[in-house]
N, C-alpha and C positions, 0 to 999 in steps of 0.2 A: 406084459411084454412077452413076445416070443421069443423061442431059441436062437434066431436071429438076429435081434435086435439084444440078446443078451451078451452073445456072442462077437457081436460088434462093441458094445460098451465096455465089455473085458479087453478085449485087443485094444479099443483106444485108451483105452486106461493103462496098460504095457508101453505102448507106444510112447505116454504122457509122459509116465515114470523113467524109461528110459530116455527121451529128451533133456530132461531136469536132470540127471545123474549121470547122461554119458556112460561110453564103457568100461569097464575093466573096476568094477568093484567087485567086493564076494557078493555070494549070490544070494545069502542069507539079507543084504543090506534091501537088493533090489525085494527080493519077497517080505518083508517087513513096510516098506514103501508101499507096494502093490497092496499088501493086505489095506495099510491106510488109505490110498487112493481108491479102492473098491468100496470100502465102509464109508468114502465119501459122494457115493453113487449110490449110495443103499442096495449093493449086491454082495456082500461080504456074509459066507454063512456063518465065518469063524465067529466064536464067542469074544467080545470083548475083555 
């Protein structure tokens, strides 16, 4: 996959996450979601 198309699967994965959760949570919740929703696209470098 290019940078491109990496770059679009991360956005749409933000995009995803924020749909499902709406505004106004802390930001620690939405980044915990993110990091899950990316390791479920196999783009996540974080260690499990």
């Amino acid at each position: 996959m290019d940078e491109n198309g990496i770059g679009k699967e991360v956005v749409d994965a933000a995009i995803a996450v924020h749909r499902e959760l709406g505004p106004g949570l802390l930001e620690t919740v939405y980044e915990v979601v993110l990091v899950y929703e990316l390791r479920q696209r196999d783009l996540c470098a974080f260690p499990k």
